[in-house]
Every structure is written in C-alpha cells, then in structure tokens.
NUROPA-951085 format. One record per residue (C-alpha): residue number from 1; residue in three letters; x, z, y. Coordinates in nm, 3 decimals. Layout:
BEGIN
resi;resn;east;up;north
NUM;ALA;X;Z;Y
...
***
This chain:
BEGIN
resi;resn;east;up;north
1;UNK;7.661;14.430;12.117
2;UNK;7.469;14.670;12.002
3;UNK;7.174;14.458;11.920
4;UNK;7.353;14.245;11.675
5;UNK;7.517;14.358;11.312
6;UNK;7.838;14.221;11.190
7;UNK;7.758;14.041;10.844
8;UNK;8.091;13.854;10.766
9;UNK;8.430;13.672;10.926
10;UNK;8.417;13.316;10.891
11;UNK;8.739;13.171;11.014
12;UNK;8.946;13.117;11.365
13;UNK;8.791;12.835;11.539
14;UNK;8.877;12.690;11.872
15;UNK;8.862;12.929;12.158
16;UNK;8.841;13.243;11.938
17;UNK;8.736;13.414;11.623
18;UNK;8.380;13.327;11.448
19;UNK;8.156;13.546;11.314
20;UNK;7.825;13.556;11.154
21;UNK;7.596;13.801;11.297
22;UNK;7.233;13.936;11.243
23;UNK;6.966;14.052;11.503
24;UNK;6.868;14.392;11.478
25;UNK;6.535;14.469;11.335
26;UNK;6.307;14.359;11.003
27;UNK;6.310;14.026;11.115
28;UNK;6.670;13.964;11.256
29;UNK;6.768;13.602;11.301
30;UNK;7.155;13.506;11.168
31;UNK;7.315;13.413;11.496
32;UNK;7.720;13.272;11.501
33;UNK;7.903;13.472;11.725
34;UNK;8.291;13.352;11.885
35;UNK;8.527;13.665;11.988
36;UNK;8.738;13.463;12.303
37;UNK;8.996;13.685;12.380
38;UNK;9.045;13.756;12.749
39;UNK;9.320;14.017;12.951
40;UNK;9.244;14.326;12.888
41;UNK;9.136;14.398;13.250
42;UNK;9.199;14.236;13.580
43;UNK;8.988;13.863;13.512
44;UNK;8.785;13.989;13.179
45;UNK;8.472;14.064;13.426
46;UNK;8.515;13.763;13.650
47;UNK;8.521;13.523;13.290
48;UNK;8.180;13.728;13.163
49;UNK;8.005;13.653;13.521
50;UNK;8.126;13.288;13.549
51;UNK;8.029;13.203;13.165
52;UNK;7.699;13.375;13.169
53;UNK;7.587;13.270;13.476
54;UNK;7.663;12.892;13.437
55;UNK;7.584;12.867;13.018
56;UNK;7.302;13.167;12.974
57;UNK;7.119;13.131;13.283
58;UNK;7.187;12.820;13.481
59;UNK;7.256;12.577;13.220
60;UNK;6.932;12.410;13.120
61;UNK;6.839;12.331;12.736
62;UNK;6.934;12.036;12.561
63;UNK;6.849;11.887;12.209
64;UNK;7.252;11.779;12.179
65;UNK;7.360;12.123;12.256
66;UNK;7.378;12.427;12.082
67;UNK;7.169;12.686;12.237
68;UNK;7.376;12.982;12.352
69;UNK;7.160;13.329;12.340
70;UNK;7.406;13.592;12.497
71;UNK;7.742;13.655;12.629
72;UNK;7.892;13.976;12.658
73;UNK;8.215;14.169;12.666
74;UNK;8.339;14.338;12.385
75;UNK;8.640;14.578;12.316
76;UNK;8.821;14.562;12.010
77;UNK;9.153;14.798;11.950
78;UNK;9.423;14.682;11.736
79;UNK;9.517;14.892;11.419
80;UNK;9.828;15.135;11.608
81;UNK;9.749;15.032;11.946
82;UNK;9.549;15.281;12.175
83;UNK;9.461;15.039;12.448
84;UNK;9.203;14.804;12.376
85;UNK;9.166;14.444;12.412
86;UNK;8.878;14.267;12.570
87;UNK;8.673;13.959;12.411
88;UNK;8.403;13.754;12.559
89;UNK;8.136;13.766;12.275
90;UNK;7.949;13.441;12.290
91;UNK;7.604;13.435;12.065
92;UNK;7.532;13.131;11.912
93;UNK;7.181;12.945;11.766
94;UNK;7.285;12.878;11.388
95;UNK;7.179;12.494;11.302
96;UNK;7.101;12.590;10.984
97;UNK;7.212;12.575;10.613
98;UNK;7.220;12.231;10.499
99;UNK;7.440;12.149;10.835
100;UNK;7.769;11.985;10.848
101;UNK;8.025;11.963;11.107
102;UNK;8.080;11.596;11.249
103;UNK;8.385;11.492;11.004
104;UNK;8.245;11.643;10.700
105;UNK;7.916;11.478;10.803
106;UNK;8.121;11.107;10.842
107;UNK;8.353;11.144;10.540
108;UNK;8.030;11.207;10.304
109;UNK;7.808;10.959;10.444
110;UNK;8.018;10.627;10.528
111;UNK;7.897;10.413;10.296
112;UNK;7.531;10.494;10.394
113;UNK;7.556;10.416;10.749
114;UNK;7.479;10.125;10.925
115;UNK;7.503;10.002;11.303
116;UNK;7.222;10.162;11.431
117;UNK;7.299;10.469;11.246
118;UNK;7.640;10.478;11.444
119;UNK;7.515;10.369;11.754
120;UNK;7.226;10.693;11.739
121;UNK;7.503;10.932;11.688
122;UNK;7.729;10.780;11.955
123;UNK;7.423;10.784;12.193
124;UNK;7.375;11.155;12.155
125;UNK;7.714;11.258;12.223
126;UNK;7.718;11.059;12.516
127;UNK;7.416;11.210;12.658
128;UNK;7.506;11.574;12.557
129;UNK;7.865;11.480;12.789
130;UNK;7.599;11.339;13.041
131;UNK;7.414;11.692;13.062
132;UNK;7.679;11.851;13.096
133;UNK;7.871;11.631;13.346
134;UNK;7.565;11.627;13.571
135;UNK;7.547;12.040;13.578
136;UNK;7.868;12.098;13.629
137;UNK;8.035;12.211;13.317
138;UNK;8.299;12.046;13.095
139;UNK;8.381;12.062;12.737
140;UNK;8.776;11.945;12.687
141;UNK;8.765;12.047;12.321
142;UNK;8.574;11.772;12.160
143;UNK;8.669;11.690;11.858
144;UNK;8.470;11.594;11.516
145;UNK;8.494;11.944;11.439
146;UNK;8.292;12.127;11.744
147;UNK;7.992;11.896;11.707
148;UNK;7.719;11.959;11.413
149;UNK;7.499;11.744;11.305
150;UNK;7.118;11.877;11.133
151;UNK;6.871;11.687;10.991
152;UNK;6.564;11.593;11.226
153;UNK;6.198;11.649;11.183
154;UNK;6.185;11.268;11.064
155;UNK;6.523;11.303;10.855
156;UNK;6.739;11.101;11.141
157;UNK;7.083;11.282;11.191
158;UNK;7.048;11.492;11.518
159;UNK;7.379;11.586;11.703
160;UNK;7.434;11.946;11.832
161;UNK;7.734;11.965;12.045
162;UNK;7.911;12.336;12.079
163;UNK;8.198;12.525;12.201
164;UNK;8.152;12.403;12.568
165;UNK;8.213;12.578;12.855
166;UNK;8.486;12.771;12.752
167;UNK;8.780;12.601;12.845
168;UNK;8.643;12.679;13.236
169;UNK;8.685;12.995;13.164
170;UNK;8.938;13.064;12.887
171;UNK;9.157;12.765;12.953
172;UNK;9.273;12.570;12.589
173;UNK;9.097;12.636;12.274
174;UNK;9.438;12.651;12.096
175;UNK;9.814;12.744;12.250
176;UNK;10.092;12.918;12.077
177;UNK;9.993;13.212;12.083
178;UNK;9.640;13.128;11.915
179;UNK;9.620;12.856;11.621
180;UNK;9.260;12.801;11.400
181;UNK;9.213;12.734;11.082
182;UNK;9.262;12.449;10.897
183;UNK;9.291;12.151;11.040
184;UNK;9.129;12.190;11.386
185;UNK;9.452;12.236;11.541
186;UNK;9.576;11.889;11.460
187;UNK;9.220;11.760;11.524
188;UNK;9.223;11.857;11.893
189;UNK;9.590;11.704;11.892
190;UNK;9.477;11.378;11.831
191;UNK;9.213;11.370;12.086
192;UNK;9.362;11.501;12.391
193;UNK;9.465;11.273;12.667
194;UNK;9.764;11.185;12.822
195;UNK;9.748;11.405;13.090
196;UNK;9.694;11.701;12.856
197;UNK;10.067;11.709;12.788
198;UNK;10.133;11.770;13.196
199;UNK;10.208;12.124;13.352
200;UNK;9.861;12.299;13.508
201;UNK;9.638;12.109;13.300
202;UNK;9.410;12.309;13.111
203;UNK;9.406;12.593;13.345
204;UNK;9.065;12.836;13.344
205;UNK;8.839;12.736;13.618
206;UNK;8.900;12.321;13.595
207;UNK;8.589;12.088;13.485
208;UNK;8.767;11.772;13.372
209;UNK;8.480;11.549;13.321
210;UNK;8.760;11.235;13.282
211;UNK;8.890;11.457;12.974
212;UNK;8.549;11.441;12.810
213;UNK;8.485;11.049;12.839
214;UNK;8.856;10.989;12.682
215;UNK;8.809;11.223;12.361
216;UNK;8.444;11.065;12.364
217;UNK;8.602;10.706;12.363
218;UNK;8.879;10.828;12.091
219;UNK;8.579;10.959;11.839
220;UNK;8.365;10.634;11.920
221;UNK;8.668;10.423;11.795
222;UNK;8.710;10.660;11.503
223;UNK;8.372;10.658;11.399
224;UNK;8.319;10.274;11.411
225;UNK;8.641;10.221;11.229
226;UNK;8.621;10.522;11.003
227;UNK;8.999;10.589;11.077
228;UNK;9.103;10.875;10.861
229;UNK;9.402;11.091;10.881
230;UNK;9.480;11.214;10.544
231;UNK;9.611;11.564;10.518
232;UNK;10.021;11.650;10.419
233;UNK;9.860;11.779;10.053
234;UNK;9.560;11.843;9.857
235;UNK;9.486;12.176;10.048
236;UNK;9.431;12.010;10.387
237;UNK;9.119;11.798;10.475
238;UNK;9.147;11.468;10.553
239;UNK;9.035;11.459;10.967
240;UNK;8.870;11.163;11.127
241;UNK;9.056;11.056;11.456
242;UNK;9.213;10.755;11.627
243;UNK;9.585;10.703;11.615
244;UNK;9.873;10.440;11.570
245;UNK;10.114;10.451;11.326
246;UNK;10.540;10.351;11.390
247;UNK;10.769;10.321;11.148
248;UNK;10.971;10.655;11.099
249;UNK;10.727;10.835;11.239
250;UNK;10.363;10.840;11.099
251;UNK;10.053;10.917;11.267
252;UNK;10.135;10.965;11.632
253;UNK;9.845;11.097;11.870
254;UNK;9.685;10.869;12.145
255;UNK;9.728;11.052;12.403
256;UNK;10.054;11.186;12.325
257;UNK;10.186;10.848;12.279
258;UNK;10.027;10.684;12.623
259;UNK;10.172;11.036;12.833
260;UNK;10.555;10.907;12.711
261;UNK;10.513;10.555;12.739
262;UNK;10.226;10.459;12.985
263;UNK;10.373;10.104;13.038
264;UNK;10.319;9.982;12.653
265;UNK;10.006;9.820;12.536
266;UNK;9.875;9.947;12.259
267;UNK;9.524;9.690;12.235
268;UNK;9.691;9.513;11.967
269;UNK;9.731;9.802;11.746
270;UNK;9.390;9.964;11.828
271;UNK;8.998;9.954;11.782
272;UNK;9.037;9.599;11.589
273;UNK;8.722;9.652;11.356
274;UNK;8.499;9.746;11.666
275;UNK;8.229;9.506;11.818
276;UNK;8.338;9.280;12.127
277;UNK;8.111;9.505;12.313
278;UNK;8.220;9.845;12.204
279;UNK;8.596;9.765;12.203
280;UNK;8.537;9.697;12.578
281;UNK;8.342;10.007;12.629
282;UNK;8.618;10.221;12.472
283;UNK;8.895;10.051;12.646
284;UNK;8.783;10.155;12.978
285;UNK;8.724;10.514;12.850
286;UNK;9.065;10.562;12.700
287;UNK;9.243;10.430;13.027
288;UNK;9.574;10.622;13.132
289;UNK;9.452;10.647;13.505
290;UNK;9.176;10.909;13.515
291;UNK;8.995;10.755;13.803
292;UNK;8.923;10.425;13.656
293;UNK;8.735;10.569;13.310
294;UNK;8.359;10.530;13.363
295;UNK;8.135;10.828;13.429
296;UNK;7.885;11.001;13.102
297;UNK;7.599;10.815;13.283
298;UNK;7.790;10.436;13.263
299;UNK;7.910;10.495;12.922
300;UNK;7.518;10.566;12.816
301;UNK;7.449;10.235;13.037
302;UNK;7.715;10.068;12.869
303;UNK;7.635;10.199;12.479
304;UNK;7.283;10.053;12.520
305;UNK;7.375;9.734;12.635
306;UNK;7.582;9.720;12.333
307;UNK;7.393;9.490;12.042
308;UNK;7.635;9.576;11.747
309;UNK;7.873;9.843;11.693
310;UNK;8.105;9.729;11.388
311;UNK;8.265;9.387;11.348
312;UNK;8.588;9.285;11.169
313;UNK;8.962;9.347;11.189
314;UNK;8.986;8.973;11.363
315;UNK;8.681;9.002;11.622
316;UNK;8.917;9.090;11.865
317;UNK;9.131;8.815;11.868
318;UNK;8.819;8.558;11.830
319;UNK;8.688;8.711;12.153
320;UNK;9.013;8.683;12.305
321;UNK;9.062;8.249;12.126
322;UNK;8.729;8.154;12.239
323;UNK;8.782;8.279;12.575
324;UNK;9.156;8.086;12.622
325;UNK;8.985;7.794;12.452
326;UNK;8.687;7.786;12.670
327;UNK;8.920;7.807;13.020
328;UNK;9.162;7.577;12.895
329;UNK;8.892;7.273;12.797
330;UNK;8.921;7.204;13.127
331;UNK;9.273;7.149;13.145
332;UNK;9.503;6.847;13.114
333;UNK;9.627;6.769;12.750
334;UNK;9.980;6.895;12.834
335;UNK;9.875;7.202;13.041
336;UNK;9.657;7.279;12.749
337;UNK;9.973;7.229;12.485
338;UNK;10.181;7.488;12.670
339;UNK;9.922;7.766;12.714
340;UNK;9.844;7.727;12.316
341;UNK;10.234;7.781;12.280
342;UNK;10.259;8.033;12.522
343;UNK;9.932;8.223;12.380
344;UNK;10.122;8.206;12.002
345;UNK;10.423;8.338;12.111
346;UNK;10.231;8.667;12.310
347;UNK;10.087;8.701;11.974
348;UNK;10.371;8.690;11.735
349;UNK;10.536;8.935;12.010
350;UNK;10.233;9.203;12.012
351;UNK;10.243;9.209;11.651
352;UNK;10.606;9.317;11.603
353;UNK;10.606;9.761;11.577
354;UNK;10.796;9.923;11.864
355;UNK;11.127;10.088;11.702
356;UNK;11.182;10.420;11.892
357;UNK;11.053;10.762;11.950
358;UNK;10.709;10.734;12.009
359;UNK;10.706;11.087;12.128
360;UNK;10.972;11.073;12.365
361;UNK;11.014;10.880;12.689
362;UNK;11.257;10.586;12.666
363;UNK;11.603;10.618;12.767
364;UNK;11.652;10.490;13.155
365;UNK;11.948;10.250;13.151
366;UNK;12.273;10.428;13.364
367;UNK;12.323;10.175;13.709
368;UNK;12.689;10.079;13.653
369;UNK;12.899;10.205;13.982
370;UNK;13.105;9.941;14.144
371;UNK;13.397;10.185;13.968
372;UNK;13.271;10.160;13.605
373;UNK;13.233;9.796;13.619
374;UNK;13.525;9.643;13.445
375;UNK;13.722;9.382;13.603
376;UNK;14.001;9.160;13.450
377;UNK;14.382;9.224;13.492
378;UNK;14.521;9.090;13.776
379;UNK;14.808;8.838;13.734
380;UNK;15.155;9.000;13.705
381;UNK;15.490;8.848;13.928
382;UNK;15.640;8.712;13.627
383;UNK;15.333;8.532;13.515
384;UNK;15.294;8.373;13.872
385;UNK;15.720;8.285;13.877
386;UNK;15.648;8.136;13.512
387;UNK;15.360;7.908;13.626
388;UNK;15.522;7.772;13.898
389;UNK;15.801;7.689;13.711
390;UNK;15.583;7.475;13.507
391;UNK;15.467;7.294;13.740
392;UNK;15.803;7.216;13.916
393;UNK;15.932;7.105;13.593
394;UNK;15.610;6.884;13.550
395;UNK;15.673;6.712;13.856
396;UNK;16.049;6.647;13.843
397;UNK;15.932;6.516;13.467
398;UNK;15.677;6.235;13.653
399;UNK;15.935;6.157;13.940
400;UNK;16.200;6.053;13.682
401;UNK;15.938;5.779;13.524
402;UNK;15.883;5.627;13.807
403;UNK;16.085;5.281;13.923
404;UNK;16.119;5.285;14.251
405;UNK;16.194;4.923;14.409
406;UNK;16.374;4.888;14.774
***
C-alpha cells in the first residue's frame, strides 16, 4: 500500500469498493484499485495467496483482459470500531480516458454498428472466457458492466474484460449484505443462470466455467438484438440484457425464470432477431443442463463459422418452415396436410403468454385419496320399496291387456 496514493472514491462496484489511485513518485501512473472485503482474520491470508498467485504471477497476459499489477491486504477500521477489517486490495491497469464500459459503449453506438462490428466484439469476449477457461480461473460476474471497451491502435473497438478471479476467492460480487451502485446489481441479476438461485453455488474456491458460457450466450443475444431494459425512472440507466416479459409481471430474468420452471420453452419468446447461425450457437450456451453447454474453445469454433450475426424478428420461424417443408416434400399429399395443421396449431399454442408466477414454481396438483374422492349417495330402502312397486304395478297393468284364448 504504501507505494500507491489515494486520489478519489469512485463508486461500489461488484466485489468491492473502487478507487482511483496514483503511483508514488514524479511520474506515478493512475492505477484503479477494488477494496474486496474479506474476514477479518482466519481465511484473509489464504484469499491474498490464492489471488496473487493465480492472477499476479501465474496468470499469463492477455489483450481482452485487464492487466492486474498488485494484490495486497489492507486494513481499514471503521469510525467507533477498534478492530479492524481486512480488504484484498486489487491494483488495476486504467484503459484510459475516452473508455466506456460495455453498455454505455452499445447504447451510444447502435446505430453505427454493423455485423462484423458485432461479431469482433463477440469474438473477443469469447476468447478472453477461452484464456481464462484454459488456465484455470473463472469469472461468474460478467455482465455489460465489468467489460471495457478502448479504442485500438487502428480505431477498431478492443474489449478488456475485468473483475475476474474474484468470485474464486471472495465468492458473489453482490449478496445482502453488499449492493453496488447503480444499476449493476440488477445487471448481474439478469445474467446469472439457473443454477445461481441453488444453495452452495457461488461459494469461494469454485471455477464454474459452465457459468461463464451462459452469461456469455445471454450478452451475445443482447447485443445482436440490442434488448434494453429501461430503468424504473429517469435516475436509473437503461441496462442492456436478455429477458422475457409476462403479463403482471415485467421483465423477469433468464435464469431466474428457467431455475422455477425448467420444463417450459422459452425459444419462441427469445433471440428472434438473431441469425440462423447465432440463435443456434446461443441456444446451446443458455441450456438448463450445465454439461451439455459447449466449452470457450467450441463457442470461438462456432462464432467463426457463423456468416451473419443479425437477421429479422421472423428468421427463426423461416429456418424452422423451410426445414418442415423440405422433410415433408417427400410425403404423401394427406400426410403432408396433417403435419401443416399440426405445425399451425404448435404455433398458435407457443405464441399464447404463460399466465402465472414466473418466479415461482408451479403449484403440484394434490393426488386425490381414495377418501376424498366423492362418490354418489347410495340408494335409500324406501327408494328401492318405491321402485319395485312400479314395476309390479307395470306388469299387473300389461297382464290385464292381454286376451288370453283357451
């Protein structure tokens, strides 16, 4: 610490508290520092020695990543309270003046980008994830608001990807005890996965890769679509991120959504002005089951292969026509008839919004007990004595019509 002088507070960002700092000496270079707060003993040595050997030393350099210079422990004591509390200090590279985080960078520039644009900024996210993947390290915080993006030596957008690393050792950027400013909070809301919302995840000391390539998927589909969130009133910024909308209930997270009710399909409702390509690509990355989303390596595989990024609200359901119309040529005429209706009525059925609680699991029906099933009345004595007196009296009534001859 003591080779680095406070200059200002800038505001609570994920993980911890950031601050701009200056290198000692006539030519000190700014440097953003993040205050993580850790226990106050016990683990605060073991976090220190797992973050600095695995981001300062072992970690090798990457154009997509934000250099870290130093990590170090720092105490800090509370105004009134004696005993002090620990913070891992992490020391950042500062990108520079003119740079903007990724949704600041996206809401200014929409109209100015094109598919390739896109596709180069998608492409360097995926290969920071790669570089990290590959040595070990996870990120789980990715949102539009922990990547920057600078201008290049040729003017292209470059992509610097930060706050990694952390969540290894410092578990979420954000509980209850810790909220950041402005709208990061609800940022990181929308990208989380499904199995965010279960018990142990998040814990210091897990690398979930999976996490990474479903927030990746979530911000490829928001970037292509430019789906914007806009904020409850003028003083909150509008947030890019990927979510479906029910009646009664707004914006409702992803992931939230798919950890509640992992049976419904929600392709009808999602990534609809995405290429053929990239809507298949993101599918596979936002899949509930962990296993089956592709590795930072296939996605990059996958990305390339990809010739357009953007295409319409109906591209979807073209891909999906031309493909029923291509297997069904072969067909009968009347075998052809029926899947046509049958395809219609899927459709009409997927575009109809799902009334209930998107944030709650749907009620289980109650089995009915052999008990609480409810079975008619059975027939009193009288009514039994009455019908057979009927019928007696019908009979006698018949027997007196008929002639009977010797």
């Amino acid at each position: 610490m003591h080779q680095y002088i406070e200059v200002e507070k800038l505001r609570a960002g994920y993980f911890g508290t950031e601050y701009k700092y200056r290198e000692r000496g006539i030519k000190g270079k700014e440097r953003l520092a993040k205050l993580v707060p850790v226990s106050r003993r016990g683990k605060a040595k073991w976090v220190l020695e797992q973050y600095y050997r695995k981001m300062v030393l072992r970690l090798p350099k990457h154009d997509n990543l934000i250099k870290i210079k130093a990590a170090f422990l720092n105490k800090v004591a509370e105004d009134g309270d004696d005993e002090e509390d620990m913070f891992l200090c992490t020391v950042w590279k500062v990108c520079g003046e003119n740079s903007l985080n990724l949704n600041a960078y996206l809401l200014s520039r929409h109209d100015r980008l094109d598919d390739d644009a896109y596709k180069s900024l998608m492409m360097q996210l995926a290969q920071a994830m790669e570089h990290l993947h590959s040595n070990g390290t996870a990120h789980n915080a990715l949102t539009p608001y922990s990547v920057i993006v600078v201008e290049g030596v040729k003017g292209q957008a470059v992509v610097k990807v930060g706050d990694y690393g952390l969540t290894q050792v410092c578990g979420s950027a954000c509980n209850e005890n810790y909220k950041p400013d402005g709208q990061l909070a609800k940022s990181l809301d929308f990208y989380l996965p499904p199995e965010a919302a279960d018990e142990g995840w998040g814990h210091p000391g897990q690398a979930n890769t999976t996490t990474d390539i479903f927030m990746l998927g979530l911000m490829f589909s928001a970037m292509a679509e430019h789906a914007v969130l806009e904020g409850a009133d003028q003083n909150e910024e509008t947030i890019i991120a990927t979510f479906v909308k029910f009646p009664g209930y707004g914006a409702v997270p992803i992931g939230k959504f798919l950890n509640t009710n992992p049976s419904i399909n929600l392709d009808q409702h999602l990534h609809r002005k995405l290429s053929h390509e990239l809507r298949s690509l993101v599918r596979r990355m936002t899949l509930s089951d962990v296993d089956s989303r592709p590795p930072a390596n296939g996605v990059i595989h996958m990305l390339t292969a990809c010739q357009t990024i953007r295409g319409n609200e109906k591209s979807g359901e073209e891909a999906e026509t031309h493909i029923t119309a291509r297997s069904s040529s072969t067909l009968p005429r009347n075998m052809t008839s029926s899947l046509a209706r049958k395809t219609s009525m899927r459709k009409r059925a997927g575009t109809n919004p799902a009334m209930f609680n998107p944030c709650v699991s749907p009620p289980q029906m109650p089995r009915m007990s052999s008990a609480s099933v409810i079975k008619p009345p059975a027939p009193t004595k009288t009514s039994l004595i009455r019908r057979a007196s009927l019928r007696a009296s019908n009979y006698l009534r018949r027997s007196r019509s008929v002639k009977i001859s010797n």
